[in-house]
N, C-alpha and C positions, 0 to 999 in steps of 0.2 A: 366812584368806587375805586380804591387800591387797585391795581394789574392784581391777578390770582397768582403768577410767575414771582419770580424775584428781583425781574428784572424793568428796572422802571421806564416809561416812554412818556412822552408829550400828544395829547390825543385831543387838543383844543381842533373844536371843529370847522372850526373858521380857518384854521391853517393849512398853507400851501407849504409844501420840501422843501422849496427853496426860498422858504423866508425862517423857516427857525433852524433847519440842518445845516449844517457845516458843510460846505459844498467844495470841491476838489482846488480853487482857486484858493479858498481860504485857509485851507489848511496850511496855513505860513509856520516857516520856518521857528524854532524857539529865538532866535537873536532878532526878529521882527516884529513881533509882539510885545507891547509894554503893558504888564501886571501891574496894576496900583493896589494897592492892599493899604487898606483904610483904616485905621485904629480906633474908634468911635471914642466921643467925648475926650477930657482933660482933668486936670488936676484941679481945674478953678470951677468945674461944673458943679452947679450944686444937686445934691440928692445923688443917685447914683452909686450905691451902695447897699451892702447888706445890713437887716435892722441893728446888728451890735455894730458896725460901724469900721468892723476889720478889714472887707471885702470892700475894694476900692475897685468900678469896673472900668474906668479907665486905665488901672493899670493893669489889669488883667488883658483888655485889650492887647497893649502892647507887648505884653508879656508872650501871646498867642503872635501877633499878627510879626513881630521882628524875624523870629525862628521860619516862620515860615518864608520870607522875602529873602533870609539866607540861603535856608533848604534851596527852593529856585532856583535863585544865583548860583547855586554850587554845582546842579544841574545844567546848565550855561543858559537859562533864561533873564529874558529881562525883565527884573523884576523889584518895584522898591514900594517905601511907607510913601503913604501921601500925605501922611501928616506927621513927621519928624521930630516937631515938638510937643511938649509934654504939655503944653495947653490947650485948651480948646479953640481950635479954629472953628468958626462959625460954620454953617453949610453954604452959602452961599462961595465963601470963598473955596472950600473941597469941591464944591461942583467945577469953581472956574479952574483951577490945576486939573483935574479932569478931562475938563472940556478943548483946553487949550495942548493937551496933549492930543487930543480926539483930532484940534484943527490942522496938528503938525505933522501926525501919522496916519489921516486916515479913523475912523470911527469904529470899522472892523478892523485894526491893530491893536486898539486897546479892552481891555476887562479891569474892570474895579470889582472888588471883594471886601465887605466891608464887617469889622468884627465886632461884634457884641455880646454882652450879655444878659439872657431876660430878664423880666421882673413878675408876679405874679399880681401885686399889689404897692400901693403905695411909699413901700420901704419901712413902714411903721413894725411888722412882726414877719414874724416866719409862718410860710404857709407851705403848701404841700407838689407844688408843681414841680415837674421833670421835664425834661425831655429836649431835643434838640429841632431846630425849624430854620427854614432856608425862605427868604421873600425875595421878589421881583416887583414891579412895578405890573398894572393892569394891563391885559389884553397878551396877546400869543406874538413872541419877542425872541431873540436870540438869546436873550437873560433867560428863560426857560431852560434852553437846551443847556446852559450855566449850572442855573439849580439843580438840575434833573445828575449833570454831572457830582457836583457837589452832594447831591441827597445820597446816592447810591454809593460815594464813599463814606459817607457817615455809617450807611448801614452797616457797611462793611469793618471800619475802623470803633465804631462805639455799639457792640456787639452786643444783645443781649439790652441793652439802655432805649430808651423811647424814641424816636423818631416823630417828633410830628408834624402833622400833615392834611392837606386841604385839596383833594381831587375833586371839588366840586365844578373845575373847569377843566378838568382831565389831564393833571397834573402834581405833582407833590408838592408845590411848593405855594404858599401863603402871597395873595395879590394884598397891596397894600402901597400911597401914594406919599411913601417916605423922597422928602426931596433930595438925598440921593438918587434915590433912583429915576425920578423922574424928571431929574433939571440935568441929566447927565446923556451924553450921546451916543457913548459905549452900551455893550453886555453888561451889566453890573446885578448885583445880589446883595444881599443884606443877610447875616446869619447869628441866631438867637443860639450861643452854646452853652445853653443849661442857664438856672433859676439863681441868680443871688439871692433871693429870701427863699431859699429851703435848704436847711442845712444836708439832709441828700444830695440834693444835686451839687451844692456847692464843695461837699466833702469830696467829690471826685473830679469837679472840672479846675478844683486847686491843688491838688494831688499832680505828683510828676507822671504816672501812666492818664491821668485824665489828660492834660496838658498837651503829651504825646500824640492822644489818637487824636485831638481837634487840631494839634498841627500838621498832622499824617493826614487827616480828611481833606485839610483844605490843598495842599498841594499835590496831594492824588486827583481827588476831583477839579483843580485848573490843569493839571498836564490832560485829562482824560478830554477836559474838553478844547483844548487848543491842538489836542491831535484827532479831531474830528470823530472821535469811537463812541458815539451814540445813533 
């Protein structure tokens, strides 16, 4: 069940403080920390798109995820695409750039954030689904206190819009064993912003204020949570 408050926590019951909070050691610096911000799919990917064929989600992807690795950086974070090009890089190889930044920094310096956008159905017609969703990978994880971050600036920043959400393990955020997440060493998330087959939701996460508050979420909820304030 949802917190009654407005304010969201991590209540898996198998967990210990100091395996999913942000503990006083880790609270590193912004110039220590490497943000990868993951652009999902490519240009050569097939399907992936809305049923008239306008809404192309890899470029939407990147459309979302550049603005925000700027944002950051301007911030004086470090912060960059882990996939640069405009094709699809397989997952096995976005895990090893991941990984092999994990091997060179450290596992708690880095966070991956990876951008997407849903689908309700096959891509065949338009159907009726909304709403915004934040995944992690299975079991009570640092990636948690991630989402948890992320979730509560969605609320915040896509006002009034659906949020949704899966506290069946005492959490908002959707478990599920996307190989991001789980061939990856870091905190890392996976985030569903809005439905390409429903022209509602696609009307406003293609709009310049829809654009805005999913680039506003994601870089409020990564600074909220590499500054420990959950």
């Amino acid at each position: 069940m949802p917190p009654e408050s407005g304010e969201l926590h991590n209540t898996c019951s198998t967990m210990k403080p100091n395996e999913v909070r942000v503990s006083d050691s880790e609270r590193l610096s912004c110039s220590s920390t490497k943000i990868l911000i993951d652009n999902g799919h490519g240009s050569d990917t097939p399907g992936k798109r809305s049923p008239d064929g306008r809404f192309l989600e890899y470029k939407f992807n990147r459309e979302i995820a550049r603005p925000i690795v700027l944002d950051l950086q301007d911030r004086g974070y470090d912060a960059e695409l882990l996939v640069p090009e405009e094709t699809d890089i397989p997952l096995k190889e976005r895990a090893r750039r991941v990984n092999s930044h994990c091997a060179t920094l450290g596992k708690e310096n880095v966070i991956l954030v990876s951008i997407h956008a849903n689908a309700a159905g096959n891509g065949s017609k338009w159907l009726n689904a909304t709403g915004w969703s934040v995944y992690t990978s299975k079991g009570c994880t640092k990636s948690d206190n991630l989402a948890t971050c992320l979730a509560e600036a969605a609320i915040k920043n896509l006002s009034g819009r659906k949020i949704r959400s899966d506290w069946s393990d005492g959490d908002i955020d959707f478990e599920e064993s996307f190989y991001l997440l789980t061939k990856t060493l870091c905190a890392a998330c996976l985030t569903e912003n809005g439905f390409m087959d429903s022209k509602e939701s696609l009307a406003y996460i293609t709009s310049r204020a829809g654009k805005e508050a999913i680039t506003n979420l994601h870089v409020e909820g990564i600074i909220e949570y590499l500054q420990g304030n959950i």
